[in-house]
N, CA, C and O atoms as CSV, one atom per row, in Angstrom:
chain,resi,resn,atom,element,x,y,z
A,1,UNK,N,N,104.485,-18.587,-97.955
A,1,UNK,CA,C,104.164,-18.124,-96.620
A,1,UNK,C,C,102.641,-18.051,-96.490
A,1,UNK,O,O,101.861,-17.779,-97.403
A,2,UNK,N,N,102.316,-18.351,-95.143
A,2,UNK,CA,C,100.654,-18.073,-95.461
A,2,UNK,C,C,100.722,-17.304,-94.145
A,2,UNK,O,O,101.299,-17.396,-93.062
A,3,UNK,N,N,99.693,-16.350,-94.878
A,3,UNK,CA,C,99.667,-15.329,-93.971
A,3,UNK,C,C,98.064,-15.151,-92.978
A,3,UNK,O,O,97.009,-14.931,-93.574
A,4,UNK,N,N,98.104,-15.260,-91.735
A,4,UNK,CA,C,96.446,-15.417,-91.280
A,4,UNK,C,C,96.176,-14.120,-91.484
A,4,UNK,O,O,96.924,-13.198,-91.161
A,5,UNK,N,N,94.558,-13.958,-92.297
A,5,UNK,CA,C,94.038,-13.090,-92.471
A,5,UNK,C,C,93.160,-12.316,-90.986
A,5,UNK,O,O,92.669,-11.197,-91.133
A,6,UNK,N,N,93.086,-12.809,-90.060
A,6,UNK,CA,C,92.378,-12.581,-88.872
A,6,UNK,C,C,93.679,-11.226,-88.461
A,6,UNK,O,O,93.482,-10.029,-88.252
A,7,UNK,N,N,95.156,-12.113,-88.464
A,7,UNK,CA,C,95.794,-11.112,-87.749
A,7,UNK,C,C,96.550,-10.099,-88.718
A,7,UNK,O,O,97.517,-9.410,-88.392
A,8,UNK,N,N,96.015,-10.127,-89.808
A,8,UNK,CA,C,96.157,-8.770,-90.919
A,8,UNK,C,C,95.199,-7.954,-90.562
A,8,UNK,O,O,95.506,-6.800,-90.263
A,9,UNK,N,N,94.071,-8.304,-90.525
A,9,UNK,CA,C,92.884,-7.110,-89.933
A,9,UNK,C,C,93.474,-6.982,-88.811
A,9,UNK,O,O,94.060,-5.964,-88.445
A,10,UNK,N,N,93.366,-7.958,-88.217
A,10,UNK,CA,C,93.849,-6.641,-86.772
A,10,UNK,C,C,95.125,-6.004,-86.639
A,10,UNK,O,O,95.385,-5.133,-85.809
A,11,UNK,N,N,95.915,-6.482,-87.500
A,11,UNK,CA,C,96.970,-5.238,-87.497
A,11,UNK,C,C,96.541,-3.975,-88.335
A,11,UNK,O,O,96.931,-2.825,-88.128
A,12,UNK,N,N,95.694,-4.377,-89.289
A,12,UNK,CA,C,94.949,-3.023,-90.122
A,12,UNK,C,C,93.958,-2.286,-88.849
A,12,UNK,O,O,93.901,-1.072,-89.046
A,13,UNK,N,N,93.398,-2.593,-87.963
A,13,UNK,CA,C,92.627,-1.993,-87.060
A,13,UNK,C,C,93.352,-1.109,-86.518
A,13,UNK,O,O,92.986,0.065,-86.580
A,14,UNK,N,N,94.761,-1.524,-85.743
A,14,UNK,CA,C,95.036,-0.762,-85.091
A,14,UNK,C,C,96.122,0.516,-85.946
A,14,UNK,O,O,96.590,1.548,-85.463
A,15,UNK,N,N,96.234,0.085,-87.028
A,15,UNK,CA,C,97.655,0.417,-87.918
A,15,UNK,C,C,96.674,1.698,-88.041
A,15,UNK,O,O,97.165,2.808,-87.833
A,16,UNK,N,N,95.424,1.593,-88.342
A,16,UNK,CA,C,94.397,2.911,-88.774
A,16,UNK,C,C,94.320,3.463,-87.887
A,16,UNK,O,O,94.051,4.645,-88.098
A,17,UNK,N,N,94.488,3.052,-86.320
A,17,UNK,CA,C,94.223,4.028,-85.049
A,17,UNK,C,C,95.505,4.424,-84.920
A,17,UNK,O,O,96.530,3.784,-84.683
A,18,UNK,N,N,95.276,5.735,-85.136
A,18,UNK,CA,C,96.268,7.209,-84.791
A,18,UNK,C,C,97.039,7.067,-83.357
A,18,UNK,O,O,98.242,7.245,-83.165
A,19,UNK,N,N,96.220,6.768,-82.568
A,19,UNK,CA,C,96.225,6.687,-80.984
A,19,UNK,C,C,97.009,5.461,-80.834
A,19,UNK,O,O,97.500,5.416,-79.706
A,20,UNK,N,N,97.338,4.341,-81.635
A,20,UNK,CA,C,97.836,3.312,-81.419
A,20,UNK,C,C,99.661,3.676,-81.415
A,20,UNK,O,O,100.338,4.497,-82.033
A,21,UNK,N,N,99.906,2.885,-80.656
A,21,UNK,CA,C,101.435,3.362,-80.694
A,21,UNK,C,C,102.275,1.488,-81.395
A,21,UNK,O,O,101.787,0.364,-81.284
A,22,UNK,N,N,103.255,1.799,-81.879
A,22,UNK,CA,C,103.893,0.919,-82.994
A,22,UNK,C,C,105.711,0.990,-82.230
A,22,UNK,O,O,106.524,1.913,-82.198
A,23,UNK,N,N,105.763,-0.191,-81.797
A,23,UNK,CA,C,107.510,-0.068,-81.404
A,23,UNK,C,C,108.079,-1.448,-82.263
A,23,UNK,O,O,107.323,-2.404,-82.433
A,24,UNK,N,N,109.247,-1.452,-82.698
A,24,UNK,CA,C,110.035,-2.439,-83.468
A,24,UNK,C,C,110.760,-2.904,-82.503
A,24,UNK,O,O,111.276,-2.092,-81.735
A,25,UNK,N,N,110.941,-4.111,-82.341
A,25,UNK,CA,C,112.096,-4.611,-81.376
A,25,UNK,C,C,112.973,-5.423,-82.347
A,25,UNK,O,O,112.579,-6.056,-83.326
A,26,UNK,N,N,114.471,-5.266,-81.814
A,26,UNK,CA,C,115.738,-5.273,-82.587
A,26,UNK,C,C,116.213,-6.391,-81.150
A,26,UNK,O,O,115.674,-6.703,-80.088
A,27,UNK,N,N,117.712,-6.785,-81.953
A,27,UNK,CA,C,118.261,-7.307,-80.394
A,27,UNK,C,C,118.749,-6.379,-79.215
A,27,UNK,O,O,119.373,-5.319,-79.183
A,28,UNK,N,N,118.272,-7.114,-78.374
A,28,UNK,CA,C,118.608,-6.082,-76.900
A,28,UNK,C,C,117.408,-4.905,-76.830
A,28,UNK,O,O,116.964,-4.596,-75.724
A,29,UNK,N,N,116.944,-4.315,-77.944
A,29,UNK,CA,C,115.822,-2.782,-77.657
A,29,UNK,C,C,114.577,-3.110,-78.788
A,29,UNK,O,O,114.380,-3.753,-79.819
A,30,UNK,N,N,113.917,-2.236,-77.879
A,30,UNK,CA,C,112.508,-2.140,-78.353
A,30,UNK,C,C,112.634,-0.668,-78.764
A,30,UNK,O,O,113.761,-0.350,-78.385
A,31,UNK,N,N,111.993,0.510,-79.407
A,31,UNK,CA,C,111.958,1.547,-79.908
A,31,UNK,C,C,110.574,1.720,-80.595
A,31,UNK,O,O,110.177,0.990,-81.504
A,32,UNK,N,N,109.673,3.076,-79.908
A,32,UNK,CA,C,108.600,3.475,-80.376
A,32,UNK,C,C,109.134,3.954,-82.460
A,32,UNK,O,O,110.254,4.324,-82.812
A,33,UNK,N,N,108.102,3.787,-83.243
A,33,UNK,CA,C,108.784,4.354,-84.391
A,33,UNK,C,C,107.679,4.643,-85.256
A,33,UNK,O,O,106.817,3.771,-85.360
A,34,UNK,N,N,107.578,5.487,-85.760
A,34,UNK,CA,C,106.156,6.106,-86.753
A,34,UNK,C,C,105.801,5.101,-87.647
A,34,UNK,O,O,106.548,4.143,-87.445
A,35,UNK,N,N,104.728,4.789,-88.859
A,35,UNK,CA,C,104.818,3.858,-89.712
A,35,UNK,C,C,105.569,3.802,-90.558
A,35,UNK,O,O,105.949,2.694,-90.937
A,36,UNK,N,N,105.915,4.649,-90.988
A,36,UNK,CA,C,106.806,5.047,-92.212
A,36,UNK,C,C,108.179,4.322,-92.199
A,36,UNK,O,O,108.851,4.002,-93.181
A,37,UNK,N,N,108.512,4.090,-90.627
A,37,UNK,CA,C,109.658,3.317,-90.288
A,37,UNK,C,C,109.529,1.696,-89.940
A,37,UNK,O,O,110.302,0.942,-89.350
A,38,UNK,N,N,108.453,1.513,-90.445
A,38,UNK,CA,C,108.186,-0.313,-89.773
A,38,UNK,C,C,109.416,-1.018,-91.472
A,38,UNK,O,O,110.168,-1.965,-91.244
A,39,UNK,N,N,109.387,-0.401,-92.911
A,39,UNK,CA,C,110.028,-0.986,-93.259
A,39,UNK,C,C,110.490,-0.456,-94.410
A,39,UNK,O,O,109.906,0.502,-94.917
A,40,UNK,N,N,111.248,-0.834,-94.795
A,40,UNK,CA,C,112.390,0.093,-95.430
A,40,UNK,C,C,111.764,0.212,-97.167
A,40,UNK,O,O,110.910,-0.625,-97.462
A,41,UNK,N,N,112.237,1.347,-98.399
A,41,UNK,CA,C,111.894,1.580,-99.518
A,41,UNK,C,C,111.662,-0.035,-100.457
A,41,UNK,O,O,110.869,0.045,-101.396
A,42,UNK,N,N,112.011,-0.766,-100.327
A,42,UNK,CA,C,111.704,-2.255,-100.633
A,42,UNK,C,C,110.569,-3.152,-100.050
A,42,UNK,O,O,110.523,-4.253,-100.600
A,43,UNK,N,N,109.777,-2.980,-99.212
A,43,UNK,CA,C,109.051,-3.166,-98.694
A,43,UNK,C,C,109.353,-4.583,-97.749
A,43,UNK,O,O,108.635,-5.537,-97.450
A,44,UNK,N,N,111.599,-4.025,-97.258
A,44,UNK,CA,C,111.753,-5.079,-96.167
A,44,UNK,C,C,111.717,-4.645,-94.767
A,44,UNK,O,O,112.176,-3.558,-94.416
A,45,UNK,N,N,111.001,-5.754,-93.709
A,45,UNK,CA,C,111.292,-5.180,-92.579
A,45,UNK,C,C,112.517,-4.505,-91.686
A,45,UNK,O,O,113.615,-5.036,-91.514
A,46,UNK,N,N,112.160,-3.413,-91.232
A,46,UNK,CA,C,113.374,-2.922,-90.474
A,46,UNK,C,C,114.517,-3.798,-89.206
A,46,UNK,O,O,115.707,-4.020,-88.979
A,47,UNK,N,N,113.064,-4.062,-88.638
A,47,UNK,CA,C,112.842,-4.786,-87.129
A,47,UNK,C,C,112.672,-6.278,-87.269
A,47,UNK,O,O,112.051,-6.790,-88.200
A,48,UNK,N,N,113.231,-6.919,-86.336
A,48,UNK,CA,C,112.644,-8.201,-86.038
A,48,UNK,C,C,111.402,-8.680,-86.110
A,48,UNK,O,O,110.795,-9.448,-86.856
A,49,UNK,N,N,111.128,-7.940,-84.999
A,49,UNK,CA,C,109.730,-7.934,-84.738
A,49,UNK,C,C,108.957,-6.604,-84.305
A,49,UNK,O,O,109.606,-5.558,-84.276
A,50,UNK,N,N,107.475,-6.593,-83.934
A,50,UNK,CA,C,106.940,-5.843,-83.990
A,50,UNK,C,C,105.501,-5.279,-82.976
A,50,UNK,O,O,104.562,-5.883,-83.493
A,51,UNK,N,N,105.130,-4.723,-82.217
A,51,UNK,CA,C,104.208,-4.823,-81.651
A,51,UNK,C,C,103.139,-3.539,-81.689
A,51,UNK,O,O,103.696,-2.489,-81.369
A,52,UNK,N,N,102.194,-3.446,-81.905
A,52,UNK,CA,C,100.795,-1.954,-82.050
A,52,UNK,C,C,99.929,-2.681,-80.951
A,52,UNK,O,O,99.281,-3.727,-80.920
A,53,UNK,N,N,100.249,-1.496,-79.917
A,53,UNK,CA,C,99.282,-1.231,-78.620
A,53,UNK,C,C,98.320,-0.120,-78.701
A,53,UNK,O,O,98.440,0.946,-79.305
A,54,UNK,N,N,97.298,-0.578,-77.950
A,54,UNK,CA,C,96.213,0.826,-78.102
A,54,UNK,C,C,95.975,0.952,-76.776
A,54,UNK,O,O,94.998,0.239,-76.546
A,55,UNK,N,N,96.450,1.628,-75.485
A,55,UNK,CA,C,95.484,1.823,-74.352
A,55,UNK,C,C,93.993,2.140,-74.034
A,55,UNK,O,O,93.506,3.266,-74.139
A,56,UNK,N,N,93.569,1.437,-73.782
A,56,UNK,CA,C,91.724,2.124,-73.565
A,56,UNK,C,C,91.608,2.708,-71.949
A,56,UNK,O,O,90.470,2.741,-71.483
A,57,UNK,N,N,92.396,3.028,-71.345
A,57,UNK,CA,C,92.450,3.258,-70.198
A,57,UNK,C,C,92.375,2.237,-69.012
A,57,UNK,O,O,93.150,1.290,-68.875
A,58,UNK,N,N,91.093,2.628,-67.973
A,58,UNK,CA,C,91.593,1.502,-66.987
A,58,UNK,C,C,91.735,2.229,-66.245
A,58,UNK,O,O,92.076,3.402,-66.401
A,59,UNK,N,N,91.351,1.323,-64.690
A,59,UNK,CA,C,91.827,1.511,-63.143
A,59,UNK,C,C,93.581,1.560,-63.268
A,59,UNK,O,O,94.171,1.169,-64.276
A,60,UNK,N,N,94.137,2.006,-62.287
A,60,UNK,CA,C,95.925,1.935,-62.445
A,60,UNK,C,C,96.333,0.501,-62.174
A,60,UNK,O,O,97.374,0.122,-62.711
A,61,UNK,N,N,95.617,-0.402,-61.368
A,61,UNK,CA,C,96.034,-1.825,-60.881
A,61,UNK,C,C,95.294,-2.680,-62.528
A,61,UNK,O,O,95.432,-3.746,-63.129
A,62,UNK,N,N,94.733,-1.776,-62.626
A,62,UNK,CA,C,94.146,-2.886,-64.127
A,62,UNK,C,C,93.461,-1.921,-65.198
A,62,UNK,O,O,92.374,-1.373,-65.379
A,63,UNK,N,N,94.823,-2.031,-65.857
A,63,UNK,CA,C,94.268,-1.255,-67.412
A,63,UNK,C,C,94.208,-2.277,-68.514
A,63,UNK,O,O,94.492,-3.469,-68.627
A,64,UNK,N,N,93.700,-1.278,-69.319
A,64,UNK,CA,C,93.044,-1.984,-70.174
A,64,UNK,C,C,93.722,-2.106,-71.403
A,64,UNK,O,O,93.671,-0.975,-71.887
A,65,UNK,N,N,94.184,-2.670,-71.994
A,65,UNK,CA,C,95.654,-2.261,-73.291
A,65,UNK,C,C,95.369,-3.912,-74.330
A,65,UNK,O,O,95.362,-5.092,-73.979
A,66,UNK,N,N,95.186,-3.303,-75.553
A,66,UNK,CA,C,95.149,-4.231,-76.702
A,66,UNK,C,C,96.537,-4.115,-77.307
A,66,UNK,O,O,97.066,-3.018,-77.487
A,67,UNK,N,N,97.136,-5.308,-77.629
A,67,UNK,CA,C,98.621,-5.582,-77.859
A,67,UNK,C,C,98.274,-6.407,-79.028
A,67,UNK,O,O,97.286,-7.137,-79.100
A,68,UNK,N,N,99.283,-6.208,-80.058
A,68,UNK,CA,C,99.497,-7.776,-81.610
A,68,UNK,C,C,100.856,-7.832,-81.802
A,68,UNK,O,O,101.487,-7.046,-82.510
A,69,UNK,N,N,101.376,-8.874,-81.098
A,69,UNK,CA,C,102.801,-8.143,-81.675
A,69,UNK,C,C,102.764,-9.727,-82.733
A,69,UNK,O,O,102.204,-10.822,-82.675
A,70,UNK,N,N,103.678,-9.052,-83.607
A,70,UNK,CA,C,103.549,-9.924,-84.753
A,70,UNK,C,C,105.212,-9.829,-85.240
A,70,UNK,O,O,105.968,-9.007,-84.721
A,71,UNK,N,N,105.643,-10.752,-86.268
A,71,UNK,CA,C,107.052,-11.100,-87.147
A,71,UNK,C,C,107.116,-9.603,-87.982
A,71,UNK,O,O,106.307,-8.685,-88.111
A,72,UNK,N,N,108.444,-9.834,-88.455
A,72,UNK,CA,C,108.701,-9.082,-89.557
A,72,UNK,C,C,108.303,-10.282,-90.778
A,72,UNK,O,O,107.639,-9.542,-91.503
A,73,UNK,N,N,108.288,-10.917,-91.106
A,73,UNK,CA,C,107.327,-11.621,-92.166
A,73,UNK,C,C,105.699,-10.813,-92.509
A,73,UNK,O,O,105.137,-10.552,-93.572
A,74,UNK,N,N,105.295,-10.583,-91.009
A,74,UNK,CA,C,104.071,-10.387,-91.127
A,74,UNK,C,C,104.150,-8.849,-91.890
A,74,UNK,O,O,103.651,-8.454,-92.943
A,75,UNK,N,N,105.050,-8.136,-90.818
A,75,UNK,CA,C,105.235,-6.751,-91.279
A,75,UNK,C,C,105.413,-6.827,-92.623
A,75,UNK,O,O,105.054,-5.786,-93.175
A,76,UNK,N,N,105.982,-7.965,-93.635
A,76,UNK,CA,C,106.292,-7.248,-95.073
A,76,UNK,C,C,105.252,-7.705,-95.273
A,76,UNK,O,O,104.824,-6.675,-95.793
A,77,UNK,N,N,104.077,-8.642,-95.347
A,77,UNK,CA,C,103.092,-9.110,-95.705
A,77,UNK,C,C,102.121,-8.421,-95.980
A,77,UNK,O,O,101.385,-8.446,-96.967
A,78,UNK,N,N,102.119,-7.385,-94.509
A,78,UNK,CA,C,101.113,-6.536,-93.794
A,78,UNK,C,C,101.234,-5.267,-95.364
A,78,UNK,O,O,100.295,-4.966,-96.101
A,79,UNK,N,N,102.602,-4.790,-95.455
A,79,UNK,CA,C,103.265,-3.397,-96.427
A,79,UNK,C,C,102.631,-4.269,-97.868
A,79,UNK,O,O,101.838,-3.684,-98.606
A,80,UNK,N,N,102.942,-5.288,-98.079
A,80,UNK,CA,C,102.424,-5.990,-99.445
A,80,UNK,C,C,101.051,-6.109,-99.957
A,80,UNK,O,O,100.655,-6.138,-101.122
A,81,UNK,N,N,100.360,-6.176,-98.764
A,81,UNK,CA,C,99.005,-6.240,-99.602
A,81,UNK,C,C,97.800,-5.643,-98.625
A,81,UNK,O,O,96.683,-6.151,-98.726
A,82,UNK,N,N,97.971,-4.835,-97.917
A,82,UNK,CA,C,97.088,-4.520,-97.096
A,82,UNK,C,C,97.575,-2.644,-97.256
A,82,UNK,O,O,96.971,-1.792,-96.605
């Protein structure tokens, strides 16, 4: 697997911001979920997939919101060596 190092840091950027919020999407639902839950005592993903948003605020017609949503590949990648 090769894993891009660009979008490991930035999942480490936001994974370090507290303020960042982390939801797993499954089939049919998405679900906010702490880190501890992105993947299970084996270091396999829970979720399909995965997305860490950070709002920076913003006008209401245009905010401002940083999004990564990334694989569960990435997610075990991310638990493996980062």
């Amino acid at each position: 697997m090769n894993t891009d190092t660009n979008l490991m840091q930035n999942i480490d950027a936001l994974w370090n911001t507290t303020e960042a919020m982390l939801v797993g999407h499954g089939e049919g639902f998405d679900e906010p979920i702490d880190r501890d839950q992105a993947v299970d005592e084996d270091g396999k993903a829970i979720y399909k997939s995965y997305t860490l948003s950070l709002d920076l605020g913003g006008e209401y017609f245009d905010p401002r919101i940083i999004a990564i949503r990334f694989s569960a590949e990435d997610m075990e990648a991310y638990a493996r060596n980062w």
